[in-house]
C-alpha positions as a LaTeX table, in Angstrom:
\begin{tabular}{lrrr}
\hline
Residue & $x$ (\AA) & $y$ (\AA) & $z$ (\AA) \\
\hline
Unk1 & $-19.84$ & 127.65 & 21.25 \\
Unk2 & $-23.38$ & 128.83 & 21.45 \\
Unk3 & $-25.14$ & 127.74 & 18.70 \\
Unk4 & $-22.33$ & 125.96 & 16.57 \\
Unk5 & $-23.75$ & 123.01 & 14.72 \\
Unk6 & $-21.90$ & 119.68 & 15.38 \\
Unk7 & $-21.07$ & 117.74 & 12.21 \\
Unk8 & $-19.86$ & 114.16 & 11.62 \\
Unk9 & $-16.49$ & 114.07 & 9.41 \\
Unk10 & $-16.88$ & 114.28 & 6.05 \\
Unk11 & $-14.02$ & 111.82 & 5.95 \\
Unk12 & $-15.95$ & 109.09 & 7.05 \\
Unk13 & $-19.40$ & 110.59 & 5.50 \\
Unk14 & $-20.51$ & 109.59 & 2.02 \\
Unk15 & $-24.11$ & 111.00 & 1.82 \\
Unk16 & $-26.43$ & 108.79 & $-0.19$ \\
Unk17 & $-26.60$ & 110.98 & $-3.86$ \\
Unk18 & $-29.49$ & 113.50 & $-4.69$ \\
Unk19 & $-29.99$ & 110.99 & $-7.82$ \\
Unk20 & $-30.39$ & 107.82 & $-5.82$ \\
Unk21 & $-32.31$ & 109.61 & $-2.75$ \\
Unk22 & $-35.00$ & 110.77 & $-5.71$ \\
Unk23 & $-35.07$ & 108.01 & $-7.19$ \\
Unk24 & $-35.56$ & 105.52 & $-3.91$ \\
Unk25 & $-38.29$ & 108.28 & $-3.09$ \\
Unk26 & $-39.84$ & 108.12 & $-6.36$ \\
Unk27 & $-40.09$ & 104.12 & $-5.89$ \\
Unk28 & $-41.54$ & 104.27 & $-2.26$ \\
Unk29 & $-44.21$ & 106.94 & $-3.15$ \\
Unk30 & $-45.14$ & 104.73 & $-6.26$ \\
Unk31 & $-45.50$ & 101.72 & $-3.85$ \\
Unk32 & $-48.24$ & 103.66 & $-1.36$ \\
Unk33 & $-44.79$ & 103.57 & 1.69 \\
Unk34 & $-44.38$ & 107.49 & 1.79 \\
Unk35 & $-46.70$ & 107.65 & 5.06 \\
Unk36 & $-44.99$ & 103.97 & 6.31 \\
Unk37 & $-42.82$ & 103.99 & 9.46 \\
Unk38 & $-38.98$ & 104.24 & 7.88 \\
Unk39 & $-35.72$ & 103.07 & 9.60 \\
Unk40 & $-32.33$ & 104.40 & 8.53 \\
Unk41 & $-29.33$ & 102.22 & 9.02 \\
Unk42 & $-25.69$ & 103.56 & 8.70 \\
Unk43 & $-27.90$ & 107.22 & 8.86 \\
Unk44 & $-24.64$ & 109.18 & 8.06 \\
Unk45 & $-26.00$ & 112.74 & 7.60 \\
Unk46 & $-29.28$ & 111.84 & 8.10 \\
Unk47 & $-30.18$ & 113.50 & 4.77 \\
Unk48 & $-32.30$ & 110.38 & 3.52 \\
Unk49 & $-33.95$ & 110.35 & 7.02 \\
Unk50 & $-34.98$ & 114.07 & 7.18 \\
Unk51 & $-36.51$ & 113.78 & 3.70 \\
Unk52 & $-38.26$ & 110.74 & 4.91 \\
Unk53 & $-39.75$ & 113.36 & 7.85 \\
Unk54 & $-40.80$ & 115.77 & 5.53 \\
Unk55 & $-42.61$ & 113.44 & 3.21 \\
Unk56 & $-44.58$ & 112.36 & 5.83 \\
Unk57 & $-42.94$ & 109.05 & 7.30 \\
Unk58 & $-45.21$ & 108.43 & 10.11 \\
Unk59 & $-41.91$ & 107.69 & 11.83 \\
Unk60 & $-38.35$ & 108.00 & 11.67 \\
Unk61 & $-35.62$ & 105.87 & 13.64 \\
Unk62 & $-31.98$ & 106.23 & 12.74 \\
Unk63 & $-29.18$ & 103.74 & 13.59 \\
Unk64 & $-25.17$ & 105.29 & 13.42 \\
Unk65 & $-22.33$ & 104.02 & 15.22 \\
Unk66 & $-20.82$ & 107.47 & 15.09 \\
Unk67 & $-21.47$ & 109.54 & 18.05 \\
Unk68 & $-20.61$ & 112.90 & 16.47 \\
Unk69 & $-23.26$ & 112.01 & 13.62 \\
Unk70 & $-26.31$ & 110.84 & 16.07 \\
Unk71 & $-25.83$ & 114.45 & 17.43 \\
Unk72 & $-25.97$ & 116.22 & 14.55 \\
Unk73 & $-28.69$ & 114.37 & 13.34 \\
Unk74 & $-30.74$ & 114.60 & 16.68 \\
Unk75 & $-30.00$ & 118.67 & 16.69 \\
Unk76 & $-31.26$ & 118.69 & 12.82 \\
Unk77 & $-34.53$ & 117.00 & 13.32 \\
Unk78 & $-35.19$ & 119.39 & 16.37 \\
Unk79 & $-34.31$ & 122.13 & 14.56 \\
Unk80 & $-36.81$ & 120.77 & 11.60 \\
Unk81 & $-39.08$ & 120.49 & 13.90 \\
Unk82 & $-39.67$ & 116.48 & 13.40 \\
Unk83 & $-38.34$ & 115.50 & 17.07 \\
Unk84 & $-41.58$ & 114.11 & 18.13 \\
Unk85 & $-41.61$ & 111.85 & 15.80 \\
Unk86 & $-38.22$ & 111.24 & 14.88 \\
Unk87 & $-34.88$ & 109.63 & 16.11 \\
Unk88 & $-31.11$ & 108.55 & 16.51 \\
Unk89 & $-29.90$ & 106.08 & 17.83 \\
Unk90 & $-25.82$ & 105.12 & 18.87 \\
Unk91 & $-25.57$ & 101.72 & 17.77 \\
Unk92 & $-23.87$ & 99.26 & 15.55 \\
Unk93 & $-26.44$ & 98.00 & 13.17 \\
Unk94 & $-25.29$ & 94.63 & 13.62 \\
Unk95 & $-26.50$ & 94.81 & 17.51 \\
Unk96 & $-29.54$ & 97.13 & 16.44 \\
Unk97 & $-31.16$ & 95.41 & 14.08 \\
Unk98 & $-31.52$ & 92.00 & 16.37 \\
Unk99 & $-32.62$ & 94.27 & 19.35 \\
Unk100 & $-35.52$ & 96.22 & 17.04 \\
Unk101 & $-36.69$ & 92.95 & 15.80 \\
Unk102 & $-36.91$ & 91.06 & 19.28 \\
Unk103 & $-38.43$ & 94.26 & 20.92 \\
Unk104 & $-41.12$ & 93.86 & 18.41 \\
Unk105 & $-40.61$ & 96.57 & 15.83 \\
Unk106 & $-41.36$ & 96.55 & 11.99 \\
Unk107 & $-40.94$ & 98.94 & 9.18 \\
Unk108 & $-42.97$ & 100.07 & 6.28 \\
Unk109 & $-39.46$ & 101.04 & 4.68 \\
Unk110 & $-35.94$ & 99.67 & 6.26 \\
Unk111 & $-32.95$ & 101.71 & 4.21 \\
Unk112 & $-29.88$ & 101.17 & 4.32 \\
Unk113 & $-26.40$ & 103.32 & 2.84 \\
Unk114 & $-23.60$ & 101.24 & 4.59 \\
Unk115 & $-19.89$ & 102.20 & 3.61 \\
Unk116 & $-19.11$ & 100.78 & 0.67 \\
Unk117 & $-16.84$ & 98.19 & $-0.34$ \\
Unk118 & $-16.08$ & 97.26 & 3.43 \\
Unk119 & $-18.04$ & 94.00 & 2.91 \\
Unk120 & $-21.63$ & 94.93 & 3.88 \\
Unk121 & $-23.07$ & 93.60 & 0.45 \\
Unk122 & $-22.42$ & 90.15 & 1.86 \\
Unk123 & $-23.60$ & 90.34 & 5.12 \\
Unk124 & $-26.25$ & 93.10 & 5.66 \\
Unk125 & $-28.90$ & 91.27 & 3.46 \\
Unk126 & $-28.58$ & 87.99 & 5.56 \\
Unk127 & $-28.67$ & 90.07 & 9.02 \\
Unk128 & $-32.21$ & 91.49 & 7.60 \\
Unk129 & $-33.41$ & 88.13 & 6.35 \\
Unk130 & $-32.36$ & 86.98 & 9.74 \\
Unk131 & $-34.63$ & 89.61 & 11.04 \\
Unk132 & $-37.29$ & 90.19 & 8.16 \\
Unk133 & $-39.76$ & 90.91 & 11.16 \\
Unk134 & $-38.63$ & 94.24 & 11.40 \\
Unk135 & $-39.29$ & 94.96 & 7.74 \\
Unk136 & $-43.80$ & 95.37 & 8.01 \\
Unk137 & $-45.87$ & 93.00 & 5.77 \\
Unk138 & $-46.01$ & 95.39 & 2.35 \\
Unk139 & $-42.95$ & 96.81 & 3.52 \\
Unk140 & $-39.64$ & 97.13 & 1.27 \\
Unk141 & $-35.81$ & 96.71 & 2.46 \\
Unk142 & $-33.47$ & 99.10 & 0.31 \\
Unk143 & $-29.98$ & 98.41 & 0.16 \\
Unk144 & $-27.88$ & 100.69 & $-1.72$ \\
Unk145 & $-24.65$ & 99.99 & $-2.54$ \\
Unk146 & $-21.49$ & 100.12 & $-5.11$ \\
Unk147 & $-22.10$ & 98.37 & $-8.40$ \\
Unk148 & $-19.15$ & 96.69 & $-8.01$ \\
Unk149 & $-20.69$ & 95.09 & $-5.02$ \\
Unk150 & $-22.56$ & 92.01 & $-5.61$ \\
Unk151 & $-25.30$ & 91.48 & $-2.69$ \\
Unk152 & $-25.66$ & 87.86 & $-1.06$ \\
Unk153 & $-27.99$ & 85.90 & $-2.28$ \\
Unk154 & $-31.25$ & 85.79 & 0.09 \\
Unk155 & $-34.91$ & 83.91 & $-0.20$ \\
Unk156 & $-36.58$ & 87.11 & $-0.42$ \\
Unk157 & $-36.24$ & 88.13 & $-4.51$ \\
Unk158 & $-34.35$ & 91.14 & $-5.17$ \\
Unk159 & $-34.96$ & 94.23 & $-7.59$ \\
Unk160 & $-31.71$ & 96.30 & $-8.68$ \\
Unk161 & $-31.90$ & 99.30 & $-9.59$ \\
Unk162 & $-28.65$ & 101.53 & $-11.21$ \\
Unk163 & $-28.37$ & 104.96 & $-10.86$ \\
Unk164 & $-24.83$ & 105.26 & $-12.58$ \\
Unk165 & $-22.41$ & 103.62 & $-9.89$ \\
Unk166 & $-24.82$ & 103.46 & $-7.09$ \\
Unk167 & $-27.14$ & 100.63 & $-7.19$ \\
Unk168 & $-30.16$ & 100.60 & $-4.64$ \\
Unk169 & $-31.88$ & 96.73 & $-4.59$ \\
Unk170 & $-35.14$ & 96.20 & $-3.43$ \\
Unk171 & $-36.47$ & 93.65 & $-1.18$ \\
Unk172 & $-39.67$ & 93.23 & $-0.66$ \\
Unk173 & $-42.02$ & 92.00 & 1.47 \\
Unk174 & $-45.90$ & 90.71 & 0.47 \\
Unk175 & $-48.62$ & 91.93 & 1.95 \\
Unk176 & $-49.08$ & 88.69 & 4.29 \\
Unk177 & $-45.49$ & 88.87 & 5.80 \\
Unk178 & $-44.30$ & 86.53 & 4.14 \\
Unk179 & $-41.03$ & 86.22 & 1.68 \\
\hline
\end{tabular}
């Protein structure tokens, strides 16, 4: 079908809220990372990614596992007219995050919306401390997640923030790349 738009299932799809997205915006304009390279894990919709775009990110890479999505995302950032300078990619984040980081690449902003209440508050904050190269010195990790999710406990110090029962925490990184 000639110009029908491929969509991911909105089963599986829980885009990150207009509340938290302004909000996590709000915070990364306040903290000079609007311009900053940005990297979307569990991109879903790519919603949070194309607003990245638009404010200027000086590049966009998205990571989801769900073929159908990485489409629709590629198509809308074509059809924005952001495809030179941003990106999907198919991958489990647990296989792309490792392979970013040992191919050399950093961050100004690393976000991530995984599903919630699958476990990821446990183990996604340890995979990026794992791999806190690929979040750049002055660069911030957002996690958001369920409140009823309680994050793992990492070396770098964490900043909650509540937006009724989405919580986005803050990780981040000094200026000399250091925790």
């Amino acid at each position: 079908m000639k110009g029908a738009q491929i969509t991911p299932n909105a089963k599986n799809i829980r885009p990150t809220s207009d509340k938290a997205a302004s909000a996590l915006f709000n915070i990364l304009r306040s903290g000079g990372l609007l311009g900053a390279d940005f990297l979307d894990l569990f991109a879903g919709t790519g919603r949070v990614a194309a607003r990245a775009a638009a404010l200027g990110a000086g590049s966009v890479l998205c990571v989801e596992s769900d073929m159908r999505a990485v489409k629709a995302i590629t198509a809308m950032f074509q059809r924005s007219g952001f495809a030179d300078r941003a990106s999907c990619i198919a991958s489990d984040v647990r296989r792309a995050v490792p392979r970013l980081a040992a191919g050399g690449r950093s961050f100004g902003v690393v976000f991530a919306d995984p599903p919630y209440l699958l476990g990821w508050a446990e183990t996604l904050p340890l995979l990026i401390e794992e791999h806190w190269s690929i979040v750049a010195p002055g660069g911030v990790f957002a996690f958001e997640r369920s409140s009823r999710e309680t994050p793992a406990d990492i070396s770098v110090p964490r900043d909650d923030r509540i937006y009724g029962k989405t919580v986005i925490s803050f990780y981040w990184k000094p200026e000399s790349g250091e925790n």
